[in-house]
C-alpha positions in Angstrom: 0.0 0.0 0.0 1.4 3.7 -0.7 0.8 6.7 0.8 -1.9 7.7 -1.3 -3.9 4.4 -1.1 -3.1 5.4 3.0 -4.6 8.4 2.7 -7.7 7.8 0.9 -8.6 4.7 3.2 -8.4 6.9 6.7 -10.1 9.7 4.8 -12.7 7.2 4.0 -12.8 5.8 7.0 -11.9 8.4 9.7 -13.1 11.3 8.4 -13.3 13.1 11.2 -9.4 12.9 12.5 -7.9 12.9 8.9 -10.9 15.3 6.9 -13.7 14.3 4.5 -13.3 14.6 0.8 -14.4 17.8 -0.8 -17.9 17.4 -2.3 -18.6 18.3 -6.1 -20.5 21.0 -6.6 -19.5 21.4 -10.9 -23.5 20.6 -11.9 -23.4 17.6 -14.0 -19.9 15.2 -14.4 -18.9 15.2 -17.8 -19.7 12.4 -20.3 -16.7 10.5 -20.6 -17.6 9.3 -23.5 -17.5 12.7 -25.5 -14.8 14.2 -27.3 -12.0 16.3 -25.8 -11.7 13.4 -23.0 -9.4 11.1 -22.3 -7.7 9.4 -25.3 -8.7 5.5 -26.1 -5.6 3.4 -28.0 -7.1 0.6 -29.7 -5.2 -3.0 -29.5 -3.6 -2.9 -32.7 -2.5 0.7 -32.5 -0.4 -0.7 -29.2 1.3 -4.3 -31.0 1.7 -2.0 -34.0 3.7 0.8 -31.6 5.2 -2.3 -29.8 6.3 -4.7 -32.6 7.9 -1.1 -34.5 10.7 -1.4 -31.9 
């Protein structure tokens, strides 16, 4: 476990001694699946990439 997995757990579970997670207050969460987010590779973009070494 790293410090980050630490943190999250007692945040998650004492939130009280080690403070609660900020709430969202953005309206909606974006659509992942629109454009501008994060990138998708497809499978034979990657053994294309890998077998070019």
């Amino acid at each position: 476990m790293n410090l980050v997995q630490l943190e999250m757990a007692a945040k998650a579970l004492y939130p009280e001694q080690f403070g609660a997670w900020p709430t969202y207050e953005g309206g909606a969460y974006p659509d992942s699946r629109t454009k501008g987010s994060c990138s998708t590779v497809s499978t034979s973009q990657m053994t294309s990439t890998a077998s070019s070494d």
